[in-house]
C-alpha positions in Angstrom: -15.3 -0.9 4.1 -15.7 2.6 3.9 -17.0 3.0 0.6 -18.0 5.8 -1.0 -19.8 6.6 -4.7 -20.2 10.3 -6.1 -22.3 10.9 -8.6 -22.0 13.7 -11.0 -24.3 15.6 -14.1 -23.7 18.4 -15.8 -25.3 21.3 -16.1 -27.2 20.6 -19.4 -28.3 17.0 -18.1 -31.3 16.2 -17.7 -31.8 16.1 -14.1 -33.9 13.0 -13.4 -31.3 10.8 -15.2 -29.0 11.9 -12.1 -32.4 11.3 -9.7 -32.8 8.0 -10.6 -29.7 6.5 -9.9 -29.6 8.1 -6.6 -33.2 6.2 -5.9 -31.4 2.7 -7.0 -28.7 3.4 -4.5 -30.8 4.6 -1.4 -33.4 1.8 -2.1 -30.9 -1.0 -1.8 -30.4 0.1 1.8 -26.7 0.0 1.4 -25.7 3.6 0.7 -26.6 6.7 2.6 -26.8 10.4 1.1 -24.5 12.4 2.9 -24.0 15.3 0.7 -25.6 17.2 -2.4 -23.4 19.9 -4.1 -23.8 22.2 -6.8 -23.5 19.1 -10.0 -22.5 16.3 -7.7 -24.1 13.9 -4.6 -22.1 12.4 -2.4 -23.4 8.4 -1.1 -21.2 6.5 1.9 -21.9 2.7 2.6 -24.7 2.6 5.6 -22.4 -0.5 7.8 -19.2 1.5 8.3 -19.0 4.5 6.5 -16.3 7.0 5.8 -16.2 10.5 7.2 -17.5 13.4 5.0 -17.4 17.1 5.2 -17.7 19.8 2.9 -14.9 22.1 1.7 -15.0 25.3 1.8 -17.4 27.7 -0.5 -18.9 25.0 -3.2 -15.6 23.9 -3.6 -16.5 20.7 -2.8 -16.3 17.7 -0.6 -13.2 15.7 1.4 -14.5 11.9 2.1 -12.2 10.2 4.7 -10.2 11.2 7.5 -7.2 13.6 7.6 -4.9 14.8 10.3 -2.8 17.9 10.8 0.8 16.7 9.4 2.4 19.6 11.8 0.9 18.2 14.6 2.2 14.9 14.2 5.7 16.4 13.8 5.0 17.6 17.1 4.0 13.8 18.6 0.6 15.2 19.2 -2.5 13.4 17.1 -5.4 15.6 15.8 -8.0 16.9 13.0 -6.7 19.0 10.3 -8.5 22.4 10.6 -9.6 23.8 7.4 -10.6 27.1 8.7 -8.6 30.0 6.6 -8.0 27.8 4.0 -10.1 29.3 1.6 -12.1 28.6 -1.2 -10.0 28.2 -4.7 -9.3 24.5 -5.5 -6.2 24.1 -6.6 -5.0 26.5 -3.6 -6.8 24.3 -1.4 -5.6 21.2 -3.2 -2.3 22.2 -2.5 -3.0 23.0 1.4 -4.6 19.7 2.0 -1.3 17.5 0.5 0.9 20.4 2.4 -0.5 20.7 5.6 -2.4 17.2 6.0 -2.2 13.3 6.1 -4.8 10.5 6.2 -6.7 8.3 3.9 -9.5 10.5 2.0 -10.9 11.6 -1.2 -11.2 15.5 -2.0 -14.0 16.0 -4.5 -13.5 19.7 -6.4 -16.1 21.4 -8.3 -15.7 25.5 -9.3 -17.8 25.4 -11.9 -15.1 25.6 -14.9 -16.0 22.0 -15.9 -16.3 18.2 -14.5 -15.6 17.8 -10.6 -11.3 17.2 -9.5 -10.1 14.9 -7.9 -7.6 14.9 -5.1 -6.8 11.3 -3.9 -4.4 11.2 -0.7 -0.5 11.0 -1.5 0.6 7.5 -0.4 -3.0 6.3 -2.2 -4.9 5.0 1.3 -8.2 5.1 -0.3 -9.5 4.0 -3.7 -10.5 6.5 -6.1 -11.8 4.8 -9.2 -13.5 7.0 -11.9 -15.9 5.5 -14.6 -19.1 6.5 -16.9 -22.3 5.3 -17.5 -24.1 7.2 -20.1 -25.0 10.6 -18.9 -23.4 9.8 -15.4 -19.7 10.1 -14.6 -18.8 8.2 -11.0 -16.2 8.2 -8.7 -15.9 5.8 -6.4 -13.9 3.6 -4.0 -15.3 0.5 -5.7 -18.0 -0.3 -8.4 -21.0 -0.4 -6.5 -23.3 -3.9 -6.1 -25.6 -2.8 -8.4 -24.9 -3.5 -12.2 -26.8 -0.9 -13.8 -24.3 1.7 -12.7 -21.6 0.2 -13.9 -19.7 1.0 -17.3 -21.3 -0.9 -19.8 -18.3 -1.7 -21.6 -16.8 -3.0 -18.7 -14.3 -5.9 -19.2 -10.8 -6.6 -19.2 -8.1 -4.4 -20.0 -5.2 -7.3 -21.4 -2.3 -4.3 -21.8 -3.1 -3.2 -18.3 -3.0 -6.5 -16.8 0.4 -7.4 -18.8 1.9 -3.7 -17.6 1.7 -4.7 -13.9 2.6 -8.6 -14.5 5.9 -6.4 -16.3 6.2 -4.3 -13.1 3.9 -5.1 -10.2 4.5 -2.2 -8.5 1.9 -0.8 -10.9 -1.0 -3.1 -9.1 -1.7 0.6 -7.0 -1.6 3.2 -9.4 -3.6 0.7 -12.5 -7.0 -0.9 -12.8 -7.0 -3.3 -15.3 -10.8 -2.7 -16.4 -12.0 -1.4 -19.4 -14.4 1.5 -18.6 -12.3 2.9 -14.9 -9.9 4.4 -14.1 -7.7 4.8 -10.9 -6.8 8.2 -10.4 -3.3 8.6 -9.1 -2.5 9.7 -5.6 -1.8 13.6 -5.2 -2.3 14.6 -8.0 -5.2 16.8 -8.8 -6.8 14.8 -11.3 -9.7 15.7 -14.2 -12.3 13.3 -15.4 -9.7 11.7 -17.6 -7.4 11.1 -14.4 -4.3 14.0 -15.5 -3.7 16.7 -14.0 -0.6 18.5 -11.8 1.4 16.1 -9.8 1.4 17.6 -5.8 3.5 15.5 -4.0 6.5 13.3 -5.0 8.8 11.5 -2.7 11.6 12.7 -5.2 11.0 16.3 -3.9 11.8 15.6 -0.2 14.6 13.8 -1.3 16.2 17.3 -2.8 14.8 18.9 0.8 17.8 16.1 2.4 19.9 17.4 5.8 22.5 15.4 7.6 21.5 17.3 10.5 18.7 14.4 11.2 17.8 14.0 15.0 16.3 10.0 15.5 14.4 12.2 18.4 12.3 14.2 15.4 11.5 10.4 13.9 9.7 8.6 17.1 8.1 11.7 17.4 6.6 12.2 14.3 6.1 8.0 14.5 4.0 8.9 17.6 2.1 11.3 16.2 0.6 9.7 13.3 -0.3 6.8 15.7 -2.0 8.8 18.1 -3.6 10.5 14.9 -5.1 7.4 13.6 -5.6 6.1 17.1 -7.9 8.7 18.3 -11.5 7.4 18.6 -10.9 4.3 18.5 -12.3 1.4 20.9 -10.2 -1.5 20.3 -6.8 -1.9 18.0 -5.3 -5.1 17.3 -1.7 -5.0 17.1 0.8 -7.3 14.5 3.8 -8.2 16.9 5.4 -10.3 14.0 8.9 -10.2 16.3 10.6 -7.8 14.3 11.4 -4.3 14.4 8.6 -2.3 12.5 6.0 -3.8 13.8 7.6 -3.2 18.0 8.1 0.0 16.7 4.2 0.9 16.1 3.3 -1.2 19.3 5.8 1.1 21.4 4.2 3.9 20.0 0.8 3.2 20.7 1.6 2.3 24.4 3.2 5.9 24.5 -0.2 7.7 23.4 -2.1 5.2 25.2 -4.4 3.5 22.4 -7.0 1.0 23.5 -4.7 -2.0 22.2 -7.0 -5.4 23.0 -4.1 -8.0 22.0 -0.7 -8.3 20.0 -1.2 -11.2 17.5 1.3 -13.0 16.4 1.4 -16.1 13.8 4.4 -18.1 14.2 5.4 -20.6 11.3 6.0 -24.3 11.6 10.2 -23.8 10.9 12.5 -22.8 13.8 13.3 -19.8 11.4 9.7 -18.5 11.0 8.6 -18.5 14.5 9.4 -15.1 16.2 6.8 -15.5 19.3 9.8 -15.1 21.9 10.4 -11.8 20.5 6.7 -11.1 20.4 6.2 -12.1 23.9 9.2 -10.1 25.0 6.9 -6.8 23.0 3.9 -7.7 24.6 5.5 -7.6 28.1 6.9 -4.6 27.4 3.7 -3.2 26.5 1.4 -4.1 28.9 -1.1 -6.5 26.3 -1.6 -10.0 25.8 0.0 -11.8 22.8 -2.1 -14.0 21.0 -0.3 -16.4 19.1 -2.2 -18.4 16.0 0.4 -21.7 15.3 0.5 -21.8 11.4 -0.4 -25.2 10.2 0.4 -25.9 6.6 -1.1 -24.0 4.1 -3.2 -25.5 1.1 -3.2 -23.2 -2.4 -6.3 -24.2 -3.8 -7.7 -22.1 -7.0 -10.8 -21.3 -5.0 -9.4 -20.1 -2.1 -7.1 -17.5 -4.6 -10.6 -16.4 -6.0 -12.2 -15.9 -3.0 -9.8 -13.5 -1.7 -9.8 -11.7 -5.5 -12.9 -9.6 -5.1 -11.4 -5.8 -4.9 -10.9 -3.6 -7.2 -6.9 -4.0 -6.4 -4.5 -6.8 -6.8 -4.8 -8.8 -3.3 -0.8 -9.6 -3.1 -1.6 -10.7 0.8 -4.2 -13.2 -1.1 -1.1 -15.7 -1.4 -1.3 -16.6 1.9 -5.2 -16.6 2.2 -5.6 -18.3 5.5 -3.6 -15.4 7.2 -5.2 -13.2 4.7 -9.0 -15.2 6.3 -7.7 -14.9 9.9 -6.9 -11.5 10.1 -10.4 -11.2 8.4 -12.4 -12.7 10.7 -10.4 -11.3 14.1 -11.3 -8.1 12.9 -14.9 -9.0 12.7 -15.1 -9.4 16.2 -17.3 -6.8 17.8 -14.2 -4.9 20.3 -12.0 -4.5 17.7 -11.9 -1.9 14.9 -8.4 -1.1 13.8 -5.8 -3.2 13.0 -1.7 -1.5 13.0 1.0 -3.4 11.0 4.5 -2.5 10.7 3.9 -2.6 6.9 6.2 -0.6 4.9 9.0 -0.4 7.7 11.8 -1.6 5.4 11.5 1.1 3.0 11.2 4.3 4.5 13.5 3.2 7.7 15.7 1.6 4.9 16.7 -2.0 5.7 18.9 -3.0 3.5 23.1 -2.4 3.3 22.9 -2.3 -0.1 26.2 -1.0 -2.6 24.8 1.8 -3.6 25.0 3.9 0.1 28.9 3.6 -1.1 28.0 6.7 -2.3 26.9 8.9 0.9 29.9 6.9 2.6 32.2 8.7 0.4 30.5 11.8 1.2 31.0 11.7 5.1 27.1 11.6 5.8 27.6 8.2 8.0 30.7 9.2 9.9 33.9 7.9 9.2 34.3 6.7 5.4 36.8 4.3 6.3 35.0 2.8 9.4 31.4 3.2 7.3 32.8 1.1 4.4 33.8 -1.6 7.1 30.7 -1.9 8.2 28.6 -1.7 4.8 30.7 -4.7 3.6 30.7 -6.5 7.0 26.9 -6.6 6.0 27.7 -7.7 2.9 29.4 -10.6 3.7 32.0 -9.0 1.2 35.2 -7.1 1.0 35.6 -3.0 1.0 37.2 -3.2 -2.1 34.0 -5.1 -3.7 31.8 -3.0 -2.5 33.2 0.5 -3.4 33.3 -1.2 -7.1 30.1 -2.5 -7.2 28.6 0.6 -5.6 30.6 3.3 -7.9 29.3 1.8 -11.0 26.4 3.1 -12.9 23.0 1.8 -11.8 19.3 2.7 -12.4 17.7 1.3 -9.6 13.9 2.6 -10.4 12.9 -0.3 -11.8 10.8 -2.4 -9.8 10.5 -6.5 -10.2 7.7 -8.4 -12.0 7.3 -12.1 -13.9 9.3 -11.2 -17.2 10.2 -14.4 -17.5 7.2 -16.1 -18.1 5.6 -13.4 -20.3 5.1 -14.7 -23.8 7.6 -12.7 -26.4 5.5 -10.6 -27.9 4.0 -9.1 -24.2 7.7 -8.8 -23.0 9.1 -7.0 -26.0 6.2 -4.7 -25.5 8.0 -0.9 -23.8 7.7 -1.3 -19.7 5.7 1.8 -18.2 6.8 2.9 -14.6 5.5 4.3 -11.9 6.0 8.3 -12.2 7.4 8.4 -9.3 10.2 6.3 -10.1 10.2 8.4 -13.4 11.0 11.2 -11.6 13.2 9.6 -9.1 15.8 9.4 -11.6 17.0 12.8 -11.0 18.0 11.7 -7.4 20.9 9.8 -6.4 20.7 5.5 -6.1 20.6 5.0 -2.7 17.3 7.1 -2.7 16.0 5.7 -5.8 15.9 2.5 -3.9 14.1 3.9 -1.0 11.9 5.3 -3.8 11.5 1.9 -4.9 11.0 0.1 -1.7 8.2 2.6 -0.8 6.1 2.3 -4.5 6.4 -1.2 -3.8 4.8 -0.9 -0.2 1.8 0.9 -1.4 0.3 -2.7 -2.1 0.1 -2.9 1.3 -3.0 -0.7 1.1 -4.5 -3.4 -1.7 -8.0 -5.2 -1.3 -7.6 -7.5 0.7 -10.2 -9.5 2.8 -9.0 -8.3 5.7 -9.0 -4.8 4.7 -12.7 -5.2 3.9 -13.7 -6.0 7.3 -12.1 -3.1 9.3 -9.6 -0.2 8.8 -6.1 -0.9 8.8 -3.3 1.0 9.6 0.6 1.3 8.3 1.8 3.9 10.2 5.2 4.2 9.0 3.5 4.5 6.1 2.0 7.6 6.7 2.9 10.8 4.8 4.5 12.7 8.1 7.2 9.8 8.2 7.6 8.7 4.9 8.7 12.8 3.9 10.7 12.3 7.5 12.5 10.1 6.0 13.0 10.6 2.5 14.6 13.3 3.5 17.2 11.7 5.6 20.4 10.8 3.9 20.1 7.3 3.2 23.6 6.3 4.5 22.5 8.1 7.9 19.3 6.0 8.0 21.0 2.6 6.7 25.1 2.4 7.8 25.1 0.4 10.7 26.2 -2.9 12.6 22.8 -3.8 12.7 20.4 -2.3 9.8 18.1 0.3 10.8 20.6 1.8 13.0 19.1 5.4 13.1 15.4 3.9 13.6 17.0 1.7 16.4 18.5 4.6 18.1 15.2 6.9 18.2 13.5 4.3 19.9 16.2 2.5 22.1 14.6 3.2 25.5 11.1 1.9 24.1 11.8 -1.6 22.7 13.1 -4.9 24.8 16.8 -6.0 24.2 16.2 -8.9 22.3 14.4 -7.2 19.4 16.6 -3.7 19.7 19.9 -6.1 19.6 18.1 -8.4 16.6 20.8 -8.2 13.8 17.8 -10.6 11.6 14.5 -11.1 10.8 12.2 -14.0 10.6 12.3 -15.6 7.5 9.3 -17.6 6.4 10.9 -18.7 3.0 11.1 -22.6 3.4 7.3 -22.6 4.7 5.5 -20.8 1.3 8.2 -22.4 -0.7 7.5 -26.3 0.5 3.5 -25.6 0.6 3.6 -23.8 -2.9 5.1 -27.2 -4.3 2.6 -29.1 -2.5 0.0 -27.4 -4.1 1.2 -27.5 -7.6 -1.3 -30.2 -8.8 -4.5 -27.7 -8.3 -2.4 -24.6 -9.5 -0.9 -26.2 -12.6 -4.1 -25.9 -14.6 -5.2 -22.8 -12.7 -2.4 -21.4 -14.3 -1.8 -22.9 -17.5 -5.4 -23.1 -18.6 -6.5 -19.7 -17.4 -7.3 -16.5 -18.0 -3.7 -15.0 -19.1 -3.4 -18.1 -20.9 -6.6 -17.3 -23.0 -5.0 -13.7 -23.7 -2.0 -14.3 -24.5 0.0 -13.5 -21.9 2.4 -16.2 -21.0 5.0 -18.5 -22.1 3.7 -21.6 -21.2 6.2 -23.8 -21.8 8.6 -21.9 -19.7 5.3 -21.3 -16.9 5.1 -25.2 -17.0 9.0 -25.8 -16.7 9.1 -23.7 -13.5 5.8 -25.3 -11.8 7.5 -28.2 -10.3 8.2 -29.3 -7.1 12.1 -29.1 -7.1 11.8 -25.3 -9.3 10.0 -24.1 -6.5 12.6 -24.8 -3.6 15.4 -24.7 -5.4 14.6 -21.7 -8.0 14.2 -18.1 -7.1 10.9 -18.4 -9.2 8.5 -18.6 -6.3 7.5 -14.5 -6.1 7.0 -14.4 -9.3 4.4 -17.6 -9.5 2.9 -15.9 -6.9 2.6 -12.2 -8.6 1.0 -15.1 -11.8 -1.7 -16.6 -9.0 -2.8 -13.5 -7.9 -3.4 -11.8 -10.9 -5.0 -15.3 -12.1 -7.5 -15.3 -9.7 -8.4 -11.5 -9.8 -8.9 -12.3 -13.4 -11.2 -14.4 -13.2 -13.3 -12.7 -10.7 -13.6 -9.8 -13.0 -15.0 -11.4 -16.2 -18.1 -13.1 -15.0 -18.7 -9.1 -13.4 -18.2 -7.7 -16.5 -20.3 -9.5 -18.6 -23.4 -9.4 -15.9 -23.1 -5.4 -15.9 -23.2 -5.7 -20.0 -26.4 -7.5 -19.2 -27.8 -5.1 -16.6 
């Protein structure tokens, strides 16, 4: 789903090398030439493919959308207009992450040596970089066509065990021998290094108390109406909570064709939200689909099937959601779908202790009458929370399955995302946002869903997520009910019975009960697979925790899931590898 492949020579190559894998592609049918530069061609899938235009001078190319960030502030939705932006790459690098937002791929070439690459900030699209003897590619996935992949291509055991140590890393890491993911903005060389452009840690320093929750639905409606425009049909998540009514508000303000609301409501009293969803859609103006959840079998096959992308699929837990959304988008009205994906980090949802800290400062009113509330939230007592939030904590690192890594893998050193790396200069109530937003970037993972039609996360756009980070945290988070300052910018938007929600749904019991029930199949998925074979795992402890009362009784159900999804992605890569070896 809006693929791309760019293939590059130099300029002592021989020139027919280049030629013939170009004929491969366009003879398959499945890729279209859109572009020839100075050492580079540019190919899009023929189905649905991505924008392209070039950059200015031979600079190069820009592969995707992107919008004008200032016009978003502004609620307005539109094209970013490169005129006057010159020719220089690393100039217009640095306008395109300053001035823009989207999901695209800026291909650089001046002549000093291999082509740049400039991959959006929050990551939207892949950008994957690999070799095949004269040939360098980059590319939003390896191609269907063998003999242009790597021929070393195989398995990367340290990568996988880096993001099974912090699974964050599952968007900034490929675990394949032979490619490379290049980081998001940052202006990357062949190798993937280069100057870091944009770093949520940077916006935090830019932090006023002087926010307006005015400035945020504004910016909120920009980006929708950015990603809206030329659209023919959108389907809407309405999961009943707050996020997600927040981007369906929005879109009724700029008037996107919305078809339906969908909603999927969960056999437990505590998982089905469709009275708040109906409540949105009224409010709205659309009909609410709602698809009753029936229990959900984890069967090794269906993990595989939804393993196919070049990312971790972390939605591939739930695969018939993950298959439902898949085939809805299918349908021949609809070609976007918005989610309220990333909502709880960059409107910050949790009252956790370390916000003790912007209390004390007098960024969330009254200290006295803030620390009430934060440990009213807390279920705890003022005098627990100001200790617990005045200690020392390094809240940059993200979770993972340590405990089922075998000893040698977990005494290994842990890498970390570099922008929780740099986060460490800023205080811990941002490092948490920090957190909470590396995190979300799985959102944007390869999903089967995602491979059908575009997807949207709004609030995870660039325009709102620098909105934000720049917000002190206590202002966005100290409230009766969390989300206070996100409640307040869109008050006169959402109905009563979400805006006065103090909850969310929780769907706990349902993935928890239907995990044990599938333990049988998943025990020898597991035990007997792929990070078995390398190495990877403490079985005995893996074995201990795969039982029926561990898994409702235990906290150890995320990280079984983190194990099945890298299990099945596994072993959809090795049988791929070894056919391009043969190719």
């Amino acid at each position: 789903m809006r693929d791309y492949l760019v293939i590059e020579s130099q300029a002592q190559a021989d020139p027919a090398i280049r030629r013939d894998a170009e004929a491969r592609l366009l003879e398959s049918g499945a890729w279209t030439k859109v572009a020839e530069r100075r050492w580079f061609s540019v190919f899009v899938e023929a189905a649905k493919p991505p924008a392209y235009r070039h950059l200015p001078g031979v600079a190069g190319g820009l592969i995707g959308e992107i919008f004008d960030s200032q016009a978003a502030r502004e609620g307005l939705g539109r094209p970013l207009d490169l005129m006057g932006f010159g020719a220089e790459p690393d100039a217009l690098a640095s306008s395109l992450v300053d001035r823009g937002f989207g999901r695209y791929v800026a291909i650089f070439n001046d002549d000093r040596g291999p082509a740049r690459v400039l991959r959006d900030p929050l990551g939207a699209m892949n950008a994957l970089g690999w070799r095949r003897g004269a040939l360098r590619f980059i590319g939003s996935r390896l191609p269907d066509m063998r003999a242009l992949w790597p021929i070393d291509l195989a398995l990367d055991p340290d990568a996988v065990a880096q993001i099974l140590r912090q699974k964050n890393l599952a968007s900034l890491t490929c675990p394949l021998v032979g490619v490379h993911a290049y980081p998001p903005g940052v202006l990357a060389d062949a190798s993937g290094r280069g100057p870091a452009l944009w770093s949520p840690a940077a916006f935090v320093r830019r932090a006023s108390s002087k926010a307006d929750p005015a400035d945020l639905r504004q910016v909120v409606d920009g980006v929708v109406a950015a990603w809206a425009q030329g659209r023919a049909g959108i389907l809407c998540e309405m999961s009943g909570g707050l996020d997600s009514a927040i981007v369906a508000t929005s879109l009724a303000k700029v008037a996107a064709p919305v078809c339906y609301g969908l909603n999927h409501a969960y056999p437990e009293k505590e998982g089905d939200e469709r009275g708040f969803a109906q409540d949105l859609a009224d409010q709205v103006g659309v009909p609410l689909v709602v698809v009753e959840r029936e229990q959900l079998e984890l069967t090794p096959d269906k993990l595989v099937a939804g393993a196919g992308g070049m990312r971790l699929n972390y939605a591939g837990g739930d695969p018939d959601h993950d298959l439902d959304l898949a085939e809805r988008l299918a349908a021949p009205d609809i070609d976007m779908l918005f989610t309220g994906s990333g909502g709880d980090g960059v409107l910050y949802q949790p009252a956790h202790p370390s916000l003790v800290r912007d209390v004390l400062k007098g960024v969330a009113g009254s200290p006295l009458a803030a620390l009430d509330v934060l440990a009213r939230r807390q279920s705890t007592t003022v005098w627990s929370i100001l200790r617990r939030g005045l200690a020392p904590q390094d809240l940059t690192v993200g979770g993972g399955v340590q405990r089922f890594l075998s000893d040698a893998v977990a005494a290994r050193p842990a890498a970390l995302h570099p922008w929780l790396a740099q986060a460490k200069a800023v205080g811990p109530a941002k490092q948490l946002q920090i957190l909470m937003i590396v995190n979300g970037l799985g959102a944007f993972g390869d999903t089967r869903h995602h491979q059908v039609a575009d997807v949207v996360d709004p609030l995870m756009s660039q325009p709102v997520v620098e909105y934000c980070l720049a917000v002190p945290a206590g202002v966005l988070a100290i409230g009766t009910l969390n989300r206070p300052f996100a409640r307040r910018a869109f008050a006169d938007r959402l109905p009563s019975s979400i805006l006065a929600r103090g909850s969310k749904g929780d769907v706990t019991r349902f993935f928890l009960q239907n995990l044990a029930a599938s333990l049988d199949a998943l025990r020898p998925f597991l035990l007997e697979g792929r990070l078995a074979q390398m190495g990877l795992l403490d079985l005995k402890r893996v074995d201990e925790a795969l039982s029926a009362d561990q898994m409702i009784w235990s906290n150890f159900a995320s990280q079984v899931f983190i194990l099945l999804s890298m299990e099945a992605w596994t072993r959809h890569w090795p049988l791929q590898a070894s056919n391009a070896q043969s190719a």
